[in-house]
C-alpha positions as a Markdown table, in Angstrom:
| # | Residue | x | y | z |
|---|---|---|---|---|
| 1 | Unk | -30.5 | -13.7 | -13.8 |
| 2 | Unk | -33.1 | -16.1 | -12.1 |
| 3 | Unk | -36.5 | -15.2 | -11.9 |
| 4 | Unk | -38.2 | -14.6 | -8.6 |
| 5 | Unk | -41.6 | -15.3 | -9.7 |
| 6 | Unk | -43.4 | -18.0 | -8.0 |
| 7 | Unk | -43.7 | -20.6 | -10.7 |
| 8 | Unk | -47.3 | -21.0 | -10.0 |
| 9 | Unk | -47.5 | -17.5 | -11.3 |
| 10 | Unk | -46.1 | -18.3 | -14.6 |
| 11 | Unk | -48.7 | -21.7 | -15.0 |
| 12 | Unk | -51.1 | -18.9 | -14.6 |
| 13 | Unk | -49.9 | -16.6 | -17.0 |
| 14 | Unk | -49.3 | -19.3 | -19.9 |
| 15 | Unk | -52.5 | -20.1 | -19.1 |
| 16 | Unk | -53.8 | -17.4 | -19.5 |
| 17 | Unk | -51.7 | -16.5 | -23.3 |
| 18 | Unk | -53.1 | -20.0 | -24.3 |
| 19 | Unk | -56.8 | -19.1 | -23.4 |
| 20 | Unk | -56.0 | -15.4 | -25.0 |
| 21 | Unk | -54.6 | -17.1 | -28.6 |
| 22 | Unk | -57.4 | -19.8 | -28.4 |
| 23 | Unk | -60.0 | -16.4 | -28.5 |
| 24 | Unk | -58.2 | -15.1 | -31.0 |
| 25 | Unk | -59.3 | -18.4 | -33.1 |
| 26 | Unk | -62.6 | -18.1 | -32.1 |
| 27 | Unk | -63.2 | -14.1 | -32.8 |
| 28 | Unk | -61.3 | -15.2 | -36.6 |
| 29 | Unk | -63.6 | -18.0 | -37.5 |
| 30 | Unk | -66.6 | -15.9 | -36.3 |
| 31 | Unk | -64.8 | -12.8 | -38.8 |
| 32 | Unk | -63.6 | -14.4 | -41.6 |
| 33 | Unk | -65.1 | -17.0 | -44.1 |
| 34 | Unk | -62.8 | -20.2 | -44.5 |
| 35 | Unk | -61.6 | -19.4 | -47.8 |
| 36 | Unk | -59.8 | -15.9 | -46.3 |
| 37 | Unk | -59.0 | -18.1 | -43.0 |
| 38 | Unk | -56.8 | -19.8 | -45.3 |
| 39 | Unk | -55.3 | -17.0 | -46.5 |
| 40 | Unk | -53.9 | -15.8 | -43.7 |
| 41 | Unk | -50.3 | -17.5 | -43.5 |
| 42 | Unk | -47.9 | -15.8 | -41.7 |
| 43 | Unk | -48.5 | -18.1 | -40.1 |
| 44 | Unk | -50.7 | -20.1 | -40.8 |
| 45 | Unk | -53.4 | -21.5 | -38.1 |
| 46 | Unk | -51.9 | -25.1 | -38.1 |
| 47 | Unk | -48.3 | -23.1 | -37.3 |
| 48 | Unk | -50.1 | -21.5 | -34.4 |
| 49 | Unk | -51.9 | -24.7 | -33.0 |
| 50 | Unk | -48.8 | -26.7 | -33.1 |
| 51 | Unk | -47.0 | -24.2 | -30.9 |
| 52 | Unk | -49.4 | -23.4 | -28.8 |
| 53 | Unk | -50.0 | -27.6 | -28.3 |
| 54 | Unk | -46.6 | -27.7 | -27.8 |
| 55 | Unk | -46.4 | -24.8 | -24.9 |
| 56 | Unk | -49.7 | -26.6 | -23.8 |
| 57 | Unk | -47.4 | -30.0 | -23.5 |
| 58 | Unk | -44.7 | -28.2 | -21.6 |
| 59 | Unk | -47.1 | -26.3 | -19.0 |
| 60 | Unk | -48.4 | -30.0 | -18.6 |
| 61 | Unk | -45.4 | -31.3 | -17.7 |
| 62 | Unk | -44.3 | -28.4 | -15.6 |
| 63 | Unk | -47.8 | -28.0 | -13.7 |
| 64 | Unk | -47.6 | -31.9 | -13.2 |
| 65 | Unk | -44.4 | -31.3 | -10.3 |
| 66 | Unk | -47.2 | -28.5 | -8.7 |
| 67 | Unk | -50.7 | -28.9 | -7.3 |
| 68 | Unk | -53.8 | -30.2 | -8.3 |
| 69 | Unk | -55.0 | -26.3 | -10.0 |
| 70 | Unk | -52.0 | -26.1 | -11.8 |
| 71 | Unk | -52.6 | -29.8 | -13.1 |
| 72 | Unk | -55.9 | -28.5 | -14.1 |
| 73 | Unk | -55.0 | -25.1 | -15.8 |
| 74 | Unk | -52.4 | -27.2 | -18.1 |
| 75 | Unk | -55.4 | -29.9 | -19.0 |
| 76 | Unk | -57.8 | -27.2 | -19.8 |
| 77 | Unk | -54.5 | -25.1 | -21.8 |
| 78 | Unk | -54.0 | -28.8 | -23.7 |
| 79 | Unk | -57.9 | -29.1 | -24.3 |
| 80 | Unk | -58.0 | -26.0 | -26.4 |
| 81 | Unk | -54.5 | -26.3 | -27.6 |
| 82 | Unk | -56.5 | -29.6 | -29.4 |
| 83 | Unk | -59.5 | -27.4 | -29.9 |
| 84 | Unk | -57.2 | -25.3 | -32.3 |
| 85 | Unk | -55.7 | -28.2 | -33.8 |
| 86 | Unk | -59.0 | -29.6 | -35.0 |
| 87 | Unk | -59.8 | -25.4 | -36.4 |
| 88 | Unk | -56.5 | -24.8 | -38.3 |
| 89 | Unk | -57.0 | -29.3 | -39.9 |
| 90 | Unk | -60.9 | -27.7 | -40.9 |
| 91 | Unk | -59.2 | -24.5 | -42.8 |
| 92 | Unk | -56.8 | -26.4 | -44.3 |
| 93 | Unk | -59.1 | -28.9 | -45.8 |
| 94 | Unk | -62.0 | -25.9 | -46.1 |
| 95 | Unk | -63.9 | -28.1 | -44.0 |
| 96 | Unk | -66.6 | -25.5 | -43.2 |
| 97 | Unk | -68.7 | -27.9 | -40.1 |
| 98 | Unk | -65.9 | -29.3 | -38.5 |
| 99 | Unk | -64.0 | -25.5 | -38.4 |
| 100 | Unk | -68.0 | -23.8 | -36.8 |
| 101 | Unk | -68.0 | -27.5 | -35.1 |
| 102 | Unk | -64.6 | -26.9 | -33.1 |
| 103 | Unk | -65.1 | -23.5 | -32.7 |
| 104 | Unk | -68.4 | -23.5 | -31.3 |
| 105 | Unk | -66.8 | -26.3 | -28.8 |
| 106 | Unk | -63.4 | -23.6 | -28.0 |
| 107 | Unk | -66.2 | -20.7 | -27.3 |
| 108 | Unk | -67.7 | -22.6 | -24.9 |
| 109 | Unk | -64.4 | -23.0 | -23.3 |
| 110 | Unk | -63.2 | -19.8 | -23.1 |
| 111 | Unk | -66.1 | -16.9 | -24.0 |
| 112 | Unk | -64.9 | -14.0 | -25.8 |
């Protein structure tokens, strides 16, 4: 059965679940010290990030047939898909700076 949503709705809403996993990140990294970051794997932080860049991708491509706002929301939805990327490579190498680096830089992008 097709949806009768207004797509620009549903840019909107995976927006908004990108933003709401990307703060997720944030609060964890602010919780937990990079050695129990690690730890958690199931899954893992780089599993997240390279589904969440991947929906980030997708909205892109989607919002790109819309208008400019859409355009925007899927830039800003790839920015901290990126932001997460460069969070879950830090645990994974127990790179303590780059992890408070990237997630200093996905706080200011989306404040808890």
């Amino acid at each position: 059965m097709p949806s009768s949503q207004d797509p620009r709705n549903e840019v909107v809403e995976i927006h908004f679940q990108v933003i709401r996993v990307a703060n997720h990140f944030v609060k964890q990294a602010a919780r937990f010290s990079i050695e129990e970051l690690k730890e958690h794997d199931d899954p893992t932080y780089e599993e997240i990030a390279t589904n969440v860049k991947l929906i980030a991708g997708i909205l892109k491509d989607v919002a790109s047939m819309g208008v400019y706002g859409e355009e925007r929301l899927a830039h800003n939805a790839l920015q901290a898909a990126n932001l997460m990327e460069r969070m879950a490579t830090a645990i994974e190498k127990k790179d303590e700076k780059a992890l408070k680096d990237a997630a200093t830089e996905l706080g200011k992008m989306c404040p808890i």
